[in-house]
C-alpha positions in Angstrom: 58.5 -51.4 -41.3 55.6 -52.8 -43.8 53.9 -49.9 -45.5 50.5 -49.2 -47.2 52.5 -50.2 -51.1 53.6 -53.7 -49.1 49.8 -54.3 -47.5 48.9 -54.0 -51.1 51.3 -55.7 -53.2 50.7 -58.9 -51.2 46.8 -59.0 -50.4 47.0 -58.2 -54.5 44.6 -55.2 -53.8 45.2 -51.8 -54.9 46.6 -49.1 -52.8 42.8 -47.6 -52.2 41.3 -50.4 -50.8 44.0 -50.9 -48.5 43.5 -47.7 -47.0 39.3 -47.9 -47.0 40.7 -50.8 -45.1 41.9 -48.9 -42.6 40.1 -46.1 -42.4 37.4 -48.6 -42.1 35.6 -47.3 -45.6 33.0 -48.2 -47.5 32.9 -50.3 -51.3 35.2 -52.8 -49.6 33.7 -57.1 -49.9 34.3 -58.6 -46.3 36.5 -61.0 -47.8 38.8 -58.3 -49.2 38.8 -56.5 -46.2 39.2 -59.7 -43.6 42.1 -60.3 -46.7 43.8 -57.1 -45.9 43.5 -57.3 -42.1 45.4 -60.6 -42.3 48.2 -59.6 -44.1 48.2 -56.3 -42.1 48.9 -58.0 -38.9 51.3 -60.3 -40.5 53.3 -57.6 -41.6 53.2 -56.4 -38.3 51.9 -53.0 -39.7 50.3 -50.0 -37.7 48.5 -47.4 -39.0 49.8 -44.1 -38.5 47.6 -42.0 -36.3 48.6 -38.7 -38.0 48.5 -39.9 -41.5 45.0 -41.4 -40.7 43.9 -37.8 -39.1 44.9 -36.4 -42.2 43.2 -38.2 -44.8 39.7 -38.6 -42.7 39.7 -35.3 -41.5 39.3 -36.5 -37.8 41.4 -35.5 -34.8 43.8 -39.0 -34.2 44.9 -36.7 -30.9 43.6 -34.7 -28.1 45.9 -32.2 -27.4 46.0 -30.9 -23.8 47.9 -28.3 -22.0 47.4 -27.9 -18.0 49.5 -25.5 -15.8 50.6 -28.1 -13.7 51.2 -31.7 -13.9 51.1 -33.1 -10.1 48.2 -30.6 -9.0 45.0 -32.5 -7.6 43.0 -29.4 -9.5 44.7 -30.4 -12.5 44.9 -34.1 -11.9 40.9 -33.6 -11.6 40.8 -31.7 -15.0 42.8 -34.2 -17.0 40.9 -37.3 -15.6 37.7 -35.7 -17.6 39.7 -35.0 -20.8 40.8 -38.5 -20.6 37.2 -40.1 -20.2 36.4 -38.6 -23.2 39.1 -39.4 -25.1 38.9 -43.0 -24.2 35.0 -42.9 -25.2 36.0 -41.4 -28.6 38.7 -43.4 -29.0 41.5 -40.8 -29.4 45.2 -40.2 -28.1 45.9 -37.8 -25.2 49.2 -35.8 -25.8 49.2 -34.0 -22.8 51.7 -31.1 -21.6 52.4 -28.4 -18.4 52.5 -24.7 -19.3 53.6 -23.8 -15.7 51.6 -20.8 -16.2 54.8 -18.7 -18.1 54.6 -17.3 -21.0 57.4 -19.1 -23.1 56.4 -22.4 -21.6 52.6 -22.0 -22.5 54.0 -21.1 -25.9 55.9 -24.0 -26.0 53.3 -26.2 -24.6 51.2 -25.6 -27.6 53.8 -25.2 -30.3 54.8 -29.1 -29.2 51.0 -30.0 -30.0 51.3 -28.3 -33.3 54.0 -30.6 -34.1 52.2 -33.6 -33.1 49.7 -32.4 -35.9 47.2 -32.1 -32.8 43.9 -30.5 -34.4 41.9 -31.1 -31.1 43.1 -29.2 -28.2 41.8 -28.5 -24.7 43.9 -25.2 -23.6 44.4 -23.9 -20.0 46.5 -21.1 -20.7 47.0 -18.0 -17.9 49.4 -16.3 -18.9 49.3 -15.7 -23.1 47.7 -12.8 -23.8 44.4 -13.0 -25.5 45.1 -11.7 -28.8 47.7 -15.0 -29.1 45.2 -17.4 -28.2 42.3 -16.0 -30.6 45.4 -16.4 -33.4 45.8 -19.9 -32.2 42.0 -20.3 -32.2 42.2 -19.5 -36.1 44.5 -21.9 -36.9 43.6 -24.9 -35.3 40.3 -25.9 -36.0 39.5 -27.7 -32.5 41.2 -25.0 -30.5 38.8 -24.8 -27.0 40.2 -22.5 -23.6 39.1 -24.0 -20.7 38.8 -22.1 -17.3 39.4 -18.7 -19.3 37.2 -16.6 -21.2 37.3 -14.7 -24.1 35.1 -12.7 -25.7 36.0 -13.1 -29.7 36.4 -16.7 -29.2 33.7 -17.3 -26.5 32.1 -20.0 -28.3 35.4 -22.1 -27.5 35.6 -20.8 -24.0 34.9 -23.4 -21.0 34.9 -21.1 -17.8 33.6 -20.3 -14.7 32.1 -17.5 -13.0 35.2 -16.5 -10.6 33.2 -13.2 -9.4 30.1 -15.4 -8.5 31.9 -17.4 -6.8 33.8 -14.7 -4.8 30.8 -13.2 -3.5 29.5 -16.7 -2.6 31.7 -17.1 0.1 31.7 -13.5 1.3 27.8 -13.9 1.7 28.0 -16.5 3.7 30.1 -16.0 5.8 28.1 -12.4 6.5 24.9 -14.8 6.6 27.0 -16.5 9.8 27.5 -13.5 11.7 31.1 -12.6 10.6 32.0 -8.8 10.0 36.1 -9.1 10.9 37.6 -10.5 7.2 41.0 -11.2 6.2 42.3 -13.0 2.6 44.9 -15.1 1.5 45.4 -14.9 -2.1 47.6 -16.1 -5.0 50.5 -13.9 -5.9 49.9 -15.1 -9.5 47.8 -11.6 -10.8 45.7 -14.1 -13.1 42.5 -13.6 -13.8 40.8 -16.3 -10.8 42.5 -14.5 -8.0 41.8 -11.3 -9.4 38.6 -11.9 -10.6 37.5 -14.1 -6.7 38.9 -10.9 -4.9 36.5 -8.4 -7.2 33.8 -10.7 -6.2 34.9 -10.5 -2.4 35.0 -6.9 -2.4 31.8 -6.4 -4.3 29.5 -8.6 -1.2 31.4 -7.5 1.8 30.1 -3.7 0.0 26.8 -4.0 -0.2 27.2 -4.7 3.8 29.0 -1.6 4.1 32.2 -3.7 5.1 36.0 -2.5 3.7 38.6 -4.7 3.3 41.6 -3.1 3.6 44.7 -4.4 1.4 46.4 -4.7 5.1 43.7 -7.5 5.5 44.8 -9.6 1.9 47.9 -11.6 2.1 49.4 -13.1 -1.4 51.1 -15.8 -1.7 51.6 -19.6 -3.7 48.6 -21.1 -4.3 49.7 -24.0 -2.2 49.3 -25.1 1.5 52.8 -23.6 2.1 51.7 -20.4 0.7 48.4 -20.2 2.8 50.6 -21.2 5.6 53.4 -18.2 5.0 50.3 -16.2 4.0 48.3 -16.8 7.4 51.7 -16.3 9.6 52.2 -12.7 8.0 49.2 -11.9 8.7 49.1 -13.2 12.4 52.4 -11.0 12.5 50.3 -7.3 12.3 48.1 -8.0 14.9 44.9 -7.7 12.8 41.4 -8.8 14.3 39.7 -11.3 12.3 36.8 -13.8 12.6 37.0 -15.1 8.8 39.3 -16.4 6.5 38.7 -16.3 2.7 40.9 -18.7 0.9 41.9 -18.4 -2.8 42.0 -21.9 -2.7 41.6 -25.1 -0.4 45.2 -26.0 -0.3 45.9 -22.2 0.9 43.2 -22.9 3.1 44.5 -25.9 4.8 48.3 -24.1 5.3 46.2 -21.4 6.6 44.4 -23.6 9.0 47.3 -25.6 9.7 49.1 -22.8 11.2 46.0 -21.2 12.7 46.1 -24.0 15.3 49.8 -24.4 15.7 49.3 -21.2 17.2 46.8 -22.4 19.4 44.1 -20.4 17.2 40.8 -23.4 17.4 39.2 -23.6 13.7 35.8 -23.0 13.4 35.4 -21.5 17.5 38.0 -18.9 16.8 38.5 -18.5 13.4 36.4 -19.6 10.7 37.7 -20.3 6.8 36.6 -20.9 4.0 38.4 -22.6 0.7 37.8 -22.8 -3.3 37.4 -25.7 -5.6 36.6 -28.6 -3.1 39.5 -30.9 -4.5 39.5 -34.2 -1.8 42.1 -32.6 0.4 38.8 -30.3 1.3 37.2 -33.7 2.8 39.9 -35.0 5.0 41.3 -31.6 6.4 40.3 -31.2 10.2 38.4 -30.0 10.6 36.5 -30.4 7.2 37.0 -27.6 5.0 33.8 -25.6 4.1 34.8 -24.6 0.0 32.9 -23.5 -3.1 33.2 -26.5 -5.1 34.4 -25.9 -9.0 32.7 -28.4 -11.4 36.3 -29.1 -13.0 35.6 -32.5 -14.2 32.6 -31.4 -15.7 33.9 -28.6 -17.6 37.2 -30.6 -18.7 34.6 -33.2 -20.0 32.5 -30.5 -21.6 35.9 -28.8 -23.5 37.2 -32.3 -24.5 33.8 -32.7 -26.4 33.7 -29.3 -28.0 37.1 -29.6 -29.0 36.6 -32.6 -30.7 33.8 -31.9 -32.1 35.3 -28.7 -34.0 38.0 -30.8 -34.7 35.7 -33.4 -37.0 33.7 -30.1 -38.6 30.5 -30.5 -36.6 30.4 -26.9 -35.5 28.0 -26.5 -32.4 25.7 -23.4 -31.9 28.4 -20.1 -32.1 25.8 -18.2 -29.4 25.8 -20.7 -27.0 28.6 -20.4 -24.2 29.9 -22.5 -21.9 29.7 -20.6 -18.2 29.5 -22.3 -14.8 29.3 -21.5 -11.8 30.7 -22.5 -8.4 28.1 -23.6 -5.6 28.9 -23.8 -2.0 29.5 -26.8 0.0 28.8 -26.8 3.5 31.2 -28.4 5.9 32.6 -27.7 9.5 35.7 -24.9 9.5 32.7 -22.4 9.3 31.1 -21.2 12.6 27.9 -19.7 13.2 28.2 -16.9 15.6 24.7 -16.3 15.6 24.1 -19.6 17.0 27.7 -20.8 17.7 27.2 -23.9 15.4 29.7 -24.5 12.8 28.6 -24.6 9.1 
């Protein structure tokens, strides 16, 4: 394989302007570099993305770790990183953490290898005193969908307690007063922190929810499925579903009507995140939508940015917040109109 000494010895340049060459640098004639470029791709050289990172101080890779590969959520998520890095013209080294400790470790420990010093971070189950030490020693270090506070400049996340009371409110606002919940058995912060929400709108209307009434479960259709039949099985009285997320909500709907149970007339449920599934369930699945793709875009940026030295405002954060979208598994029993 040609190297830098063999670019030079036969464009009979030194080995400096070989790598201005590359590194497209100033103090170079166009003849020279045209020269160079030739014998470069005669050679058949290729620049190494990691040497080149070192020496120009700019991230060569965008290091990414998601929970899970094959999740729309996180298919959503990694289609913004990736817009990015094709604008900015960087590698995506992308890995699942699987939301386990070791693996999350792991995750980012392969990234370190790689010389990654961009990285956009979803990490659930590292506690935060890891990631702040992580967030020292790799200058573009940016957690996305997790907050903390001694890094919360580098913190991409949204408003999970918001967004909890969003859909208690309204489905108070349509008449309902009988609540059950089917939740993630992952005690993370988004399921713990959509449930505080939950709880904190269905008090202010003097309504308890009762751990009888919350079922947890995978975040998945299956487990919104399993999580809706258990709950069937003690006989409680309910009007509304609150869903962790939309793919609990469609198992949960799913089996709703397998058991004869008509969504919205009957039963009325609402998701969280409004990934497509939310558009083609039947029917349509009323869901808070997450701005994912904005946020992954928004974490790719800032990570890069660190990554290059250009250090954005420290007091600015990066909250968002989920907004409700309005769709048909939600009946009005004020006006029996489904919303």
């Amino acid at each position: 394989m040609a190297t830098i000494k063999d670019i030079a010895d036969v464009a009979g340049v030194s080995l400096a302007t070989v790598s201005r060459v590359i590194n497209n640098g100033p103090k170079v004639g166009d003849a020279t570099r045209e020269r160079v470029k030739k014998v470069m791709e005669e050679l058949g050289y290729r620049p190494n993305a990691n040497a080149r990172a070192l020496v120009t101080r700019k991230s060569a890779s965008l290091g990414v770790v998601i929970a899970e590969l094959l999740d729309p959520f996180f298919a959503t998520l990694a289609h913004g990183i990736d817009a990015v890095a094709r604008r900015q013209n960087v590698q995506i080294l992308m890995s699942a953490g699987s939301i386990e400790k070791q693996t999350e470790l792991k995750a980012i420990d392969t990234l370190l290898q790689h010389r990654c010093e961009a990285m956009v971070v979803h990490s659930k189950a590292l506690d935060d005193k890891t990631l702040v030490e992580f967030a020292a020693q790799v200058p573009g270090f940016v957690l996305i969908n997790r907050y903390i506070e001694d890094i919360g400049h580098r913190c991409v996340w949204l408003d999970n307690v918001a967004g909890g009371q969003t859909m208690a409110r309204h489905m108070l606002s349509q008449g309902h007063k009988k609540f059950v919940v089917v939740s993630s058995k992952y005690q993370i912060d988004d399921p713990i922190q959509r449930l505080s929400g939950i709880r904190k709108e269905l008090a202010l209307s003097d309504i308890e929810l009762p751990e009888s009434h919350i079922e947890f479960s995978t975040p998945d259709q299956e487990g919104g499925e399993i999580a809706m039949r258990n709950l069937l099985a003690r006989g409680i009285e309910f009007t509304a579903v609150l869903a962790y997320n939309d793919a609990m909500a469609s198992g949960a709907m799913t089996l709703l009507q397998d058991h004869d149970v008509n969504v919205p007339t009957d039963v009325s449920i609402i998701g969280y995140d409004d990934v497509l599934l939310a558009k083609y369930c039947r029917p349509k699945l009323t869901t808070l939508h997450y701005p994912v793709e904005m946020m992954a875009t928004k974490a790719a940026d800032l990570a890069l940015a660190y990554a290059r030295g250009d250090v954005p405002d420290p007091s600015v954060t990066y909250k968002y917040t989920p907004t409700l979208v309005k769709r048909d598994s939600v009946m009005n029993r004020h006006a029996g109109q489904s919303t």
